[in-house]
ROGU-437674 format. One record per residue: x negated, y, z negated of N, C-alpha, C in turn; residue in one letter. Coordinates in steps of 0.1 Angstrom, whole numbers, plus 5000, padded with zeros to 4 digits. Each point is the difference from the previous one (the first is absolute). Layout:
BEGIN
XYZXYZXYZA ...
% end
This chain:
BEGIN
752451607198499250035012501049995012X 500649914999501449975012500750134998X 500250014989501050174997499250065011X 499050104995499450065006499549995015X 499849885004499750005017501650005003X 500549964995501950055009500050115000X 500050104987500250154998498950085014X 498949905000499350085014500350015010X 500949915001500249935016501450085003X 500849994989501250075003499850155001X 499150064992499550125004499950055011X 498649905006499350035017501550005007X 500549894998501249975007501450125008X 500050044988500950124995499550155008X 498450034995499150075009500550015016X 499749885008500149945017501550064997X 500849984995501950005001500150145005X 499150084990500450124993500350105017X 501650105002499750065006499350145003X 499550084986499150104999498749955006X 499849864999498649965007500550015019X 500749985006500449995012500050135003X 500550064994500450195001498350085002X 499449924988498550085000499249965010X 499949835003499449975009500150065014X 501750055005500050065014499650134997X 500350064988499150135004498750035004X 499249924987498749975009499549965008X 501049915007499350005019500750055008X 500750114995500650165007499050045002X 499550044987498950124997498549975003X 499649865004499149945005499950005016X 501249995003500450015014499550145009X 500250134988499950115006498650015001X 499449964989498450035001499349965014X 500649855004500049935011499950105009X 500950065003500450095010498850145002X 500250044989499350145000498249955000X 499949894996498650015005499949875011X 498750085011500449905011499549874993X 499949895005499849885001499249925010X 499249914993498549965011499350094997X 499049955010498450134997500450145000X 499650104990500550114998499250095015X 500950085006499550045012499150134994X 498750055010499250084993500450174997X 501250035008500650134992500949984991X 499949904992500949964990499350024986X 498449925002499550034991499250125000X 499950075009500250194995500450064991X 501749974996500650014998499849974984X 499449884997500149944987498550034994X 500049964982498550054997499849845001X 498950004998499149834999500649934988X 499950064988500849934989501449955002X 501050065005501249965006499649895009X 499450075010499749845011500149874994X 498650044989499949844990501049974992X 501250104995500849964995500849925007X 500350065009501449935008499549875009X 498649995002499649845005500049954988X 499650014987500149904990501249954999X 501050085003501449984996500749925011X 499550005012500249905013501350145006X 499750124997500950095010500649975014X 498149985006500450015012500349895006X 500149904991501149835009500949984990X 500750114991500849974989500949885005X 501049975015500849874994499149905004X 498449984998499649905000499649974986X 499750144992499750004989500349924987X 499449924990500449904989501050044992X 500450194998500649994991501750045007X 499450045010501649985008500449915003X 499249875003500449894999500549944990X 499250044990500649954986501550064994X 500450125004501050055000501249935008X 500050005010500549885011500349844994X 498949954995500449834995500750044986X 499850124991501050064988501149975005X 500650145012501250015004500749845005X 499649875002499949925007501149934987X 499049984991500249934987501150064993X 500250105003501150114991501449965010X 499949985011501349995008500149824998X 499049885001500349894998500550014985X 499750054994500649984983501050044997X 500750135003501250045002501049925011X 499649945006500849915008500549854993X 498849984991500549834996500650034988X 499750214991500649914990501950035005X 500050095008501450055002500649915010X 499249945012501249905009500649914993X 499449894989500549924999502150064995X 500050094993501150054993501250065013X 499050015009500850015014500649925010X 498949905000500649885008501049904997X 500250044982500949924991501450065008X 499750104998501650125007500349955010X 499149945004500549975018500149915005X 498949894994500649835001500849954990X 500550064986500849974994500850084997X 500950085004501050114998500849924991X 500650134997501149934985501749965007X 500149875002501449965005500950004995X 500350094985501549934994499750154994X 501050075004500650164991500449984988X 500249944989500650014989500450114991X 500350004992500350114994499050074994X 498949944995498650094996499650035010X 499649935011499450085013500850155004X 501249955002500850135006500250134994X 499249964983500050134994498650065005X 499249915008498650115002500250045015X 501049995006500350035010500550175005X 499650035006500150165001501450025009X 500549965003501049965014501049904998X 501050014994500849864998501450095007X 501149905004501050045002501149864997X 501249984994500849914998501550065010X 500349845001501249985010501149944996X 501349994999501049934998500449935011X 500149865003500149925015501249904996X 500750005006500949905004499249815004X 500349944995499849845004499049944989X 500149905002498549934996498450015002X 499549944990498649994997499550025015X 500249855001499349945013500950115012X 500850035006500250075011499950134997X 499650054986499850125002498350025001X 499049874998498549965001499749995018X 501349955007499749985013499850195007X 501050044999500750145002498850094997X 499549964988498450124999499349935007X 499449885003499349915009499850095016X 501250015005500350005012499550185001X 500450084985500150115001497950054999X 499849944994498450035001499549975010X 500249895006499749995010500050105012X 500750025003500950145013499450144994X 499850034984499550154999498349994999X 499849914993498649994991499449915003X 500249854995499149875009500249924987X 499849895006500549864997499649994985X 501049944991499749984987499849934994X 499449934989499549924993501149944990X 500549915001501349954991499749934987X 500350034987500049954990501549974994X 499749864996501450044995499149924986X 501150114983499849974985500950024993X 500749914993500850004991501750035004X 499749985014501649995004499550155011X 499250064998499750105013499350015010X 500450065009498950025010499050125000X 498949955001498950155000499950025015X 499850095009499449995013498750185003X 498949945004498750094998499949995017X 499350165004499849995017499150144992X 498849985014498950094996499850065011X 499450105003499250075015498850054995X 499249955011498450014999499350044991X 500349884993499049964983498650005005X 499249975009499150035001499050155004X 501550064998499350145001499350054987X 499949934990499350034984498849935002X 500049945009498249985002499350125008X 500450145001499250045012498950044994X 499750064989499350034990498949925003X 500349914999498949864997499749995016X 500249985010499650035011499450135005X 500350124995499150115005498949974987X 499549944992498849964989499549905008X 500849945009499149865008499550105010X 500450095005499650025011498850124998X 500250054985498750104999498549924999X 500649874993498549935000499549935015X 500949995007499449905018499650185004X 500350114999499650095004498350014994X 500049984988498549994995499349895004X 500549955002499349885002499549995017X 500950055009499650055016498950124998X 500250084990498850075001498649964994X 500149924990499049944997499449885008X 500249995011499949915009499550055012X 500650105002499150135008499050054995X 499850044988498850084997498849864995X 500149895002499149884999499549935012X 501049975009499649955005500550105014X 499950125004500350135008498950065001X 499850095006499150155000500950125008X 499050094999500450075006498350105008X 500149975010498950045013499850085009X 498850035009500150145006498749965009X 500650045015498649995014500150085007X 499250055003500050055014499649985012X 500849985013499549935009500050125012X 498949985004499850115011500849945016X 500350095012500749935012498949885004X 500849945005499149885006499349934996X 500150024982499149864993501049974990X 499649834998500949954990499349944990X 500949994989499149954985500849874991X 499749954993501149894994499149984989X 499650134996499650054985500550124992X 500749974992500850164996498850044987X 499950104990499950024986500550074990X 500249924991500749984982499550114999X 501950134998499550104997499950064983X 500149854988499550014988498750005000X 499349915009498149984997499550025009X 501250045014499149975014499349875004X 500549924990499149865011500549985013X 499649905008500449965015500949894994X 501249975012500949925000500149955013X 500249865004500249975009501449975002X 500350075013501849975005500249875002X 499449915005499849845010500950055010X 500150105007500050075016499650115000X 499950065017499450095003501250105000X 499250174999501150075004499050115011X 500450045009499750115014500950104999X 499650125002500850135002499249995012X 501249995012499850025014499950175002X 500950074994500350145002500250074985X 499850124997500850064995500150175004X 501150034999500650135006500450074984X 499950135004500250144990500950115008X 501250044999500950115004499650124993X 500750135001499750124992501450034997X 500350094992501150114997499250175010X 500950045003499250175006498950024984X 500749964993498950084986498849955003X 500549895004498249925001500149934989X 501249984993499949844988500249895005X 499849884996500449915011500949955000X 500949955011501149985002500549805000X 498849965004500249844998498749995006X 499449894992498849915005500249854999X 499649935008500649915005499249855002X 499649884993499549905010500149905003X 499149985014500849845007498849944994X 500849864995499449964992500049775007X 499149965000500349865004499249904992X 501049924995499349914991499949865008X 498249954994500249855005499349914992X 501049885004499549864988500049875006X 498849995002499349905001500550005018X 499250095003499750025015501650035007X 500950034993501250045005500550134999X 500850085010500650094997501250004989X 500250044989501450004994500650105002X 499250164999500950135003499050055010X 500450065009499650045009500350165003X 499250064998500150175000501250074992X 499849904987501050054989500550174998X 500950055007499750174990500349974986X 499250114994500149994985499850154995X 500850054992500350155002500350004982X 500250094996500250074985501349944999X 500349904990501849934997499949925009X 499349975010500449865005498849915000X 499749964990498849915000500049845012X 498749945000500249895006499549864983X 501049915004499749874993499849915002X 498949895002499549865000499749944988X 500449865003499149924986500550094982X 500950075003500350084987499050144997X 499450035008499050084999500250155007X 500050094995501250085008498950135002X 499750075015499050125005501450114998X 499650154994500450105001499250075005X 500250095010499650135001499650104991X 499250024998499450114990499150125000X 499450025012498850055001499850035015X 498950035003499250035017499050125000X 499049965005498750085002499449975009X 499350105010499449975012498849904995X 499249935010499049914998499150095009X 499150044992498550075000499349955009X 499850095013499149945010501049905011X 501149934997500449975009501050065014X 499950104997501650055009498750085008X 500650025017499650015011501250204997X 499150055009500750214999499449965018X 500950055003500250085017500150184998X 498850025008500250125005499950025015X 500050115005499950105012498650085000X 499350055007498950094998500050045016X 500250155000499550065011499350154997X 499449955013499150174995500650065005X 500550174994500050125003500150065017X 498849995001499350005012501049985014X 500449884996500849915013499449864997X 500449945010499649815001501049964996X 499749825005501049874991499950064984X 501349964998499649994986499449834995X 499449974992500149864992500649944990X 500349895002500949904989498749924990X 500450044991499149994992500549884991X 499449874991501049954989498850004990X 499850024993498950014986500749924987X 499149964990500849954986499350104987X 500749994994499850114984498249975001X 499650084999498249975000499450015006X 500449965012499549955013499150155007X 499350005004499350175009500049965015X 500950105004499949965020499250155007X 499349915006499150155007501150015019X 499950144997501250085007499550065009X 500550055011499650045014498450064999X 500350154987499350095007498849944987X 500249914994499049964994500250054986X 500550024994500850014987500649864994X 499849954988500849924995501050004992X 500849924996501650044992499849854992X 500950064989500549884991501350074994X 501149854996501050014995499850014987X 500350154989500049984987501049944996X 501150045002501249954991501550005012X 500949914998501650035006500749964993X 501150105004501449974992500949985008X 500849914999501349995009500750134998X 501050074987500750045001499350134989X 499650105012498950124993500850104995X 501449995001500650124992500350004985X 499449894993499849994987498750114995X 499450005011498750084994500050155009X 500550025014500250105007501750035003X 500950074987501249975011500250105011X 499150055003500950025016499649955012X 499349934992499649875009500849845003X 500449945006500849854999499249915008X 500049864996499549915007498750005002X 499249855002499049975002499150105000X 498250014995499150074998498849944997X 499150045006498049944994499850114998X 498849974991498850125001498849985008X 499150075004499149905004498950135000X 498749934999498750115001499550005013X 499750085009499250015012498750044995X 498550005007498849994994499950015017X 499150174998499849995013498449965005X 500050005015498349905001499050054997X 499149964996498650044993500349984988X 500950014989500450034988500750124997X 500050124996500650084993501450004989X 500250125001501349954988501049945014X 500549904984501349915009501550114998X 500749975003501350075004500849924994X 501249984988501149974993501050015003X 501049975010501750055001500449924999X 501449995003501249945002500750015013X 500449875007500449975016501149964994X 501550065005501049964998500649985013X 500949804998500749985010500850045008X 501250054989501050085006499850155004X 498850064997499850115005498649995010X 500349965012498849985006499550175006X 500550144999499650075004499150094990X 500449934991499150094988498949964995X 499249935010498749964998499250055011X 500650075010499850135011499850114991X 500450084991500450124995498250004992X 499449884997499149984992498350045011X 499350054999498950035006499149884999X 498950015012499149885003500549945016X 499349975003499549915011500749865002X 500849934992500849905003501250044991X 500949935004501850004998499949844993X 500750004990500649884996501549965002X 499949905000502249955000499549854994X 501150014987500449874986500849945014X 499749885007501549905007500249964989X 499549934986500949934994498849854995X 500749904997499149924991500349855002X 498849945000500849814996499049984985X 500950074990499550014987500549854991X 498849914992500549924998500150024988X 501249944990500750014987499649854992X 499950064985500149924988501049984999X 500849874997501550014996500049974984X 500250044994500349954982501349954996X 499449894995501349934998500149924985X 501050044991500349924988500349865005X 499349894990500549884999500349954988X 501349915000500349994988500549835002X 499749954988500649835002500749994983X 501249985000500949984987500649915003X 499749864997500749875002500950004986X 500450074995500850024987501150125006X 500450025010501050065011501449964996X 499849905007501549915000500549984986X 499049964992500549984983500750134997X 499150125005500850094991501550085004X 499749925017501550085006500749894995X 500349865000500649894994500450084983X 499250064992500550074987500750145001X 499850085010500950075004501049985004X 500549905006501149955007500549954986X 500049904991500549964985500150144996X 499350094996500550114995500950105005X 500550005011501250065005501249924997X 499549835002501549934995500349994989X 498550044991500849994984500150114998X 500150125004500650134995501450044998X 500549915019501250005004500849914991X 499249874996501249944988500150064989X 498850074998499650074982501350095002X 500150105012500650175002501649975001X 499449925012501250045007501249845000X 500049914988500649895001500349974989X 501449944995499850004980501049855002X 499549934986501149884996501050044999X 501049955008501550044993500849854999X 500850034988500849854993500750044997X 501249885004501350014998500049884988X 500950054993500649794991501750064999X 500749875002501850035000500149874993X 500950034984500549904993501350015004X 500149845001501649995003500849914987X 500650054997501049944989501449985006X 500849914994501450025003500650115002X 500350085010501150124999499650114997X 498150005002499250124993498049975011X 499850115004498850005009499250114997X 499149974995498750114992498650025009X 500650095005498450055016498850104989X 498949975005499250044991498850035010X 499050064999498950065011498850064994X 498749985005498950064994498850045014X 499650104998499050025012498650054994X 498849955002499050014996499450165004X 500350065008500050125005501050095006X 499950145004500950075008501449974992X 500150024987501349944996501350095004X 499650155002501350085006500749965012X 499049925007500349925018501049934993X 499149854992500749944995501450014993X 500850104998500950034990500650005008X 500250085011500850035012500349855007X 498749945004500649865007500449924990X 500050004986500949914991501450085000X 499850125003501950034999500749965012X 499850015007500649945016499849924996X 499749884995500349854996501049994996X 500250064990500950024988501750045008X 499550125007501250075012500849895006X 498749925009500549865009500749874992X 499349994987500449864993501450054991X 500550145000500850044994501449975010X 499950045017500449925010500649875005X 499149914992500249855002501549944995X 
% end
C-alpha cells in the first residue's frame, strides 16, 4: 500500500514537473484569451445578440463567455499554470543553488577532463609565488579568487554573476505575483460606468457585470463638458471638467479629463468614454423677424418647449445638431429643426434653421425668417470606472520579469579555476551560456597570462 501511494504521488508529482503540461497550459489561455477578445464582455450589448441565435447565447453564458477571466475554468487554468511553474521550480532550483552556493573549488584532474576550455602553462618559480602571481592576476582581469591549497597545490576559483542562473526562477516568481495582482483585482476590483449630466453630481457609479450600484465614499461633478468637430463632422475631442469632493472638501477642482488622460482618487480611476445630450435640458436661441419689416425677436425655447410668436403661430425645437455636415455636407456647423404651426391650427411647417447660414432661411417662403444663434446645450458625460487594487502587484511582477529575463538572456556564469603546481599552471573555464562570448574572453586570458 506504501508502494503504491509513493507510485501515486511520484506520478502526480512528475505530472506538475512535466514541461508538455506548461507548453499546453499556455496554449490554452492563448486560445482562451482570444475568445476573450472576440466576444465582448459584461452584458452582451443588444446588437450583439442580433447577431447570435438564442441557443449560442445559452451556450456561451453557460460557459461564463461573457466574464471569461472571471470565469471557474479560466481560473482553474490559472491556479494549474501556478502549480506547474511552483513545481518546476523546487524540483530544479535546488540543483541550482548547489552551483552557486557551493561551486566546485579544487580542478583536479577528473574535473578538468569535463571541462570544455582548459589551457596549460610552463612558469618559472614556485608553488606559492607562482599561487600569489595568479592571485594578483585574477584579480586585475576577472575577480577575486577563492584559494585552496591540496596535496602540495594550489587551486584558485573566481566566478562572475553566478546569480544569473537564477533568472529563470525569477521570471516563474514573477509570472505568479502577476496572477496573483490580477486575481486581486478581479475580487476585490470592478469595473463601472455613470453618467453624469453638467451641473449635477453623483457618488454612485454601476457594476458593469450586474449593474448593481456602488458607492465611491466621494462625490464626483462634471462642472462642464465640451465636444470639438473635425470639418467631417467626427469628433475631434470631448472633454470634462470634472471636481471631486470628500467629506465637504475640494480635492480636484475642474479636473479636465479627456480620452488617455484619465483622473485618479482613492485608486479609483474616471475615463472618458462617452457623451450625449441630456433630453430637455439644453436652452436653443433663435432670432424671429417678420418678413414684413419690425424688431426682430430673441427668442430662447428648450427641446419641447412651444413659444407662441408674433403673428400668433407657434414653433417647437424638433431636433439639433452641432456639427450638421455629417447628415447635410454642404452644409457645416450648428443646426435645429423645428416645426412652426401656424395660428388657428393648420398644417405645421418642418425645416431646418442653420447657424452659419443665416440667409437661407430668407430664400424659404412664409411670414417669419428664422436665425439658429446657437445653444446652452447641456451634455451627459460617460465615464468608465475602474478600481484594480491588484495594480501595483502586477506592475511589481512586470518589473521582476524584465530583471529575470535580462539575467536569463542577457547574463551567463562564467568560471575560471588555475591549478598551480611547481613550474606548471593549468587555467581552465566554463560558462553556463553564450559559450562562443565565452571562448573569446577565455583566450585573452590565456593571451595576457601567457605575458606574465
Amino acid at each position: 500500500m506504501t508502494t503504491s501511494n509513493r507510485g501515486f504521488l511520484e506520478t502526480l508529482w512528475d505530472f506538475f514537473c512535466s514541461l508538455k503540461l506548461a507548453i499546453s497550459l499556455l496554449i490554452l489561455l492563448a486560445a482562451t484569451s482570444i475568445i476573450g477578445t472576440i466576444i465582448p464582455q459584461g452584458p452582451p450589448p443588444p446588437e450583439y445578440l442580433q447577431t447570435i441565435s438564442e441557443g449560442k447565447h445559452k451556450f456561451y453564458q453557460a460557459l461564463g463567455f461573457f466574464d471569461m477571466y472571471h470565469s471557474w475554468w479560466f481560473i482553474l487554468l490559472l491556479y494549474l499554470f501556478t502549480v506547474n511553474i511552483v513545481a518546476c521550480s523546487i524540483k530544479r532550483l535546488p540543483r541550482v543553488w548547489k552551483a552557486i552556493s557551493e561551486p566546485t573549488l579544487v580542478m583536479d584532474d577528473k574535473f578538468e577532463k569535463t571541462l570544455s576550455l582548459t589551457h596549460d602553462f610552463k612558469m618559472n618559480g614556485d608553488a606559492a609565488s607562482l599561487r600569489d602571481k595568479m592571485v594578483a592576476f585574477l584579480k586585475g582581469e576577472f575577480a577575486a579568487p577563492v584559494v585552496t591549497e591540496r596535496d602540495g597545490e594550489y587551486h584558485l576559483f573566481a566566478q562572475k554573476t553566478p546569480y544569473s542562473r537564477l533568472g529563470v526562477y525569477v521570471v516563474h516568481l514573477s509570472i505568479i505575483v502577476i496572477f496573483i495582482g490580477a486575481l486581486i483585482g478581479s475580487f476585490f476590483g470592478y469595473k463601472a460606468y455613470v453618467e453624469i449630466a453638467e451641473g449635477t453630481s453623483t457618488s454612485v457609479v454601476h457594476n458593469r457585470a450586474d449593474m448593481k450600484p456602488i458607492d465611491l465614499g466621494f462625490t464626483v461633478r462634471c462642472d462642464k463638458f465640451t465636444v470639438s468637430y473635425y470639418d467631417t463632422g467626427a469628433p475631434k475631442e470631448f472633454k470634462s471638467l470634472l471636481t471631486v469632493i470628500d467629506g465637504g472638501k475640494v480635492v480636484f477642482d475642474k479636473r479636465p479629463v479627456i480620452v488617455n488622460d484619465p483622473l485618479t482618487y482613492k485608486g479609483i480611476t474616471f475615463y472618458q468614454a462617452s457623451y450625449r445630450p441630456a433630453e430637455g435640458a439644453g436652452l436653443y436661441f433663435f432670432t424671429v423677424r417678420e418678413r414684413k419689416g419690425g424688431a426682430p425677436a430673441k427668442i430662447s425655447i428648450q427641446q419641447g418647449e412651444r413659444k407662441v410668436l408674433s403673428d400668433g403661430s407657434t414653433m417647437q425645437v424638433l431636433e439639433v445638431a452641432q456639427e450638421v455636415s455629417k447628415f447635410i455636407p454642404q452644409f457645416q456647423g450648428p443646426a435645429a429643426r423645428i416645426e412652426v404651426t401656424p395660428k388657428g391650427g393648420g398644417a405645421p411647417q418642418v425645416f431646418i434653421v442653420f447657424q452659419n447660414y443665416p440667409e437661407f432661411d430668407a430664400q424659404r417662403g412664409g411670414d417669419l425668417i428664422f436665425s439658429y444663434d446657437g445653444s446652452e446645450e447641456k451634455m451627459f458625460t460617460g465615464l468608465q470606472v475602474a478600481k484594480d487594487p491588484g495594480v501595483w502587484v502586477v506592475w511589481a511582477g512586470c518589473f521582476l520579469m524584465v530583471a529575470g529575463c535580462c539575467m536569463a538572456f542577457f547574463m551567463s556564469h562564467r568560471r575560471i579555476w588555475i591549478r598551480v603546481r611547481k613550474g606548471e599552471v593549468t587555467l581552465g573555464g566554463s560558462a553556463n551560456k553564450n559559450q562562443p562570448g565565452f571562448q573569446l574572453a577565455f583566450d585573452a586570458l590565456v593571451d595576457k597570462l601567457k605575458q606574465q
